[in-house]
C-alpha positions in Angstrom: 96.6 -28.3 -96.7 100.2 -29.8 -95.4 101.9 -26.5 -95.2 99.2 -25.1 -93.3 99.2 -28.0 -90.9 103.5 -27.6 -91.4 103.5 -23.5 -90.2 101.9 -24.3 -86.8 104.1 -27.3 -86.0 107.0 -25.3 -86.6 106.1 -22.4 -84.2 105.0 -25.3 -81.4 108.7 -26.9 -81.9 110.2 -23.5 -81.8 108.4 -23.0 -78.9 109.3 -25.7 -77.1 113.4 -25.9 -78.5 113.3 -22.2 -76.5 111.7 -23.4 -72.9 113.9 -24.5 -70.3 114.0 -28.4 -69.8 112.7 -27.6 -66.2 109.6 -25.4 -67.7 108.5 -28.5 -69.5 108.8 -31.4 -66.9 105.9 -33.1 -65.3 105.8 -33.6 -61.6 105.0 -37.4 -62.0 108.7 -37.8 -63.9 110.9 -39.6 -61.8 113.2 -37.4 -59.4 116.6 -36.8 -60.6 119.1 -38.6 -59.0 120.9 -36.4 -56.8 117.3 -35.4 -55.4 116.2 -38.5 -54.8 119.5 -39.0 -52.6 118.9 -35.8 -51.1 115.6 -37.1 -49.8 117.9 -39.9 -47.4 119.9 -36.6 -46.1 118.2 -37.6 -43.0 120.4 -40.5 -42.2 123.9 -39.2 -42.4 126.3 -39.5 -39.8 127.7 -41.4 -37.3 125.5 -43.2 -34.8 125.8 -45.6 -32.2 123.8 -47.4 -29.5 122.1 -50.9 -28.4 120.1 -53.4 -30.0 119.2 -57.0 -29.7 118.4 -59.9 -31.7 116.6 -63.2 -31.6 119.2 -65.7 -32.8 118.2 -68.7 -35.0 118.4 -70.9 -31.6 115.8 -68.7 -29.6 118.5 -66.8 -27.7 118.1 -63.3 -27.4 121.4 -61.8 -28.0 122.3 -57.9 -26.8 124.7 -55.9 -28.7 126.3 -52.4 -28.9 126.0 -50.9 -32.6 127.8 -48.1 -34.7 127.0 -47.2 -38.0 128.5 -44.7 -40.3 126.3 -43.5 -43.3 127.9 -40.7 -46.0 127.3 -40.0 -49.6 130.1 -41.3 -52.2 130.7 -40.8 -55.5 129.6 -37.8 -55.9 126.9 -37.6 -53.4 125.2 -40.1 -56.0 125.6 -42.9 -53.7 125.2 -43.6 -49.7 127.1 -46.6 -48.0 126.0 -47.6 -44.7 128.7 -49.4 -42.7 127.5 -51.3 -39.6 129.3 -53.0 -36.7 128.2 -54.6 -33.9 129.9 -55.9 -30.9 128.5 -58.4 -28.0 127.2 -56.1 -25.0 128.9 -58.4 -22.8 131.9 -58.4 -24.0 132.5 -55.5 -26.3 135.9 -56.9 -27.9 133.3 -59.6 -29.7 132.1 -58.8 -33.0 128.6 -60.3 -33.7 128.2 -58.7 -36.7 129.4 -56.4 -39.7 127.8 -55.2 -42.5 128.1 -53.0 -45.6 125.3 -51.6 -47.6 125.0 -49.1 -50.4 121.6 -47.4 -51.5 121.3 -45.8 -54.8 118.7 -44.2 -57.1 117.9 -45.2 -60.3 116.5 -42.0 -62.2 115.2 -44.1 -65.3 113.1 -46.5 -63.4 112.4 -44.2 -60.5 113.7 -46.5 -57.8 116.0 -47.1 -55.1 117.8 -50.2 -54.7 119.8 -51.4 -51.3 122.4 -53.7 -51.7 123.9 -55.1 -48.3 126.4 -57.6 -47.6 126.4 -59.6 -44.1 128.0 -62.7 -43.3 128.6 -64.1 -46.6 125.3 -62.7 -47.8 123.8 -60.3 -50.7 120.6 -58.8 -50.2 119.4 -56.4 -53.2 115.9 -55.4 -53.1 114.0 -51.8 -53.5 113.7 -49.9 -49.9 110.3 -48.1 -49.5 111.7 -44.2 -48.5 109.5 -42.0 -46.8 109.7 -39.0 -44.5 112.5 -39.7 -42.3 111.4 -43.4 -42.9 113.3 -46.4 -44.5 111.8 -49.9 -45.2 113.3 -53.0 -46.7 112.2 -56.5 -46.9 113.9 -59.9 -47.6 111.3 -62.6 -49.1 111.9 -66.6 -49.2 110.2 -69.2 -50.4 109.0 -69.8 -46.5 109.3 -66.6 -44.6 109.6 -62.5 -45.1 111.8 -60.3 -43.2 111.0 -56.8 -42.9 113.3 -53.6 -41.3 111.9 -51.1 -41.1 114.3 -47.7 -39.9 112.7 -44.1 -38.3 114.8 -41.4 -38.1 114.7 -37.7 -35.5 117.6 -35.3 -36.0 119.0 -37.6 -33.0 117.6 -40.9 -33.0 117.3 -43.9 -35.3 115.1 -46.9 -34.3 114.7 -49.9 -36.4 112.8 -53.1 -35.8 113.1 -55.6 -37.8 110.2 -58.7 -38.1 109.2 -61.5 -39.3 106.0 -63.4 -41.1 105.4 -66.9 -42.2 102.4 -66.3 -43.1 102.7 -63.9 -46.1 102.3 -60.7 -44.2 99.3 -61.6 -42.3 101.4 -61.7 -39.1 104.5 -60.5 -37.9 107.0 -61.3 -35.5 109.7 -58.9 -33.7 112.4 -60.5 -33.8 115.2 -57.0 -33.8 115.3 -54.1 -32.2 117.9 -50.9 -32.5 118.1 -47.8 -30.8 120.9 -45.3 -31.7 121.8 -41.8 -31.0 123.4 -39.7 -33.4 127.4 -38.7 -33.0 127.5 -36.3 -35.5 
């Protein structure tokens, strides 16, 4: 009984030792993680514009952005790089910020990881079609961005709820063209 059960295991593990790796993969894995970074092609580049802000004192502040996104290491990696410098006077900078994004092919998950003013944020984006989200929870408020990408345009918003996403508040706004 055992070698007959032995002679068809033994042809379905030939079988399989023979087929290419990409022959036997399901289409619910995980993507690899140079397509998974492939899928944020959409926000390479340089790009700059205006945006505004609603500072902590209720001042709406106006500033001129530029932001540099490429891959690194090995196209494994993006870094976003963001500066932003008071409208009214342009040799001001209000703010500037580093992030990375990277994919994580065992968990099948991004993660962002920015740095602003003394700050690090790491949470998992939600990617979508020429869409990036990311959210920032506290113990009494959630932040949300949330990024939408043409071949020449990025806006973002960013908002705010106190409420545990029942409401939300604008409280950003950022509109930039594409340089290259």
């Amino acid at each position: 009984m055992k070698s007959r059960l032995l002679i068809p295991l033994a042809c379905l593990l030939l079988l399989l030792a023979s087929t290419p790796a990409s022959a036997v993969s399901s289409a619910s894995e995980p993507l690899s993680q140079a397509e998974a970074m492939r899928r944020l092609s959409f926000m390479i580049g340089a790009w700059a514009g205006t945006g505004w802000t609603i500072l902590p004192s209720g001042t709406r502040q106006e500033f001129l952005q530029t932001e540099w996104i490429r891959y690194q290491a090995g196209d494994l990696v993006i870094s976003v790089e963001g500066q932003g410098r008071d409208k009214a006077d342009p040799r001001t900078i209000v703010d500037s910020a580093l992030a990375v994004i990277n994919y994580n092919d065992v968990t099948g998950k991004y993660r962002w990881e920015a740095f602003s003013r003394g700050f690090v944020t790491t949470v998992e984006p939600v990617v979508g079609d020429h869409r990036f989200e990311w959210s920032l929870q506290t113990p009494t408020f959630t932040t949300r961005y949330t990024l939408t990408f043409t071949d020449s345009a990025w806006h973002e918003i960013g908002e705010t709820s106190v409420d545990g996403g029942q409401s939300w508040r604008q409280n950003f706004q950022m509109d930039l063209r594409r340089l290259y």
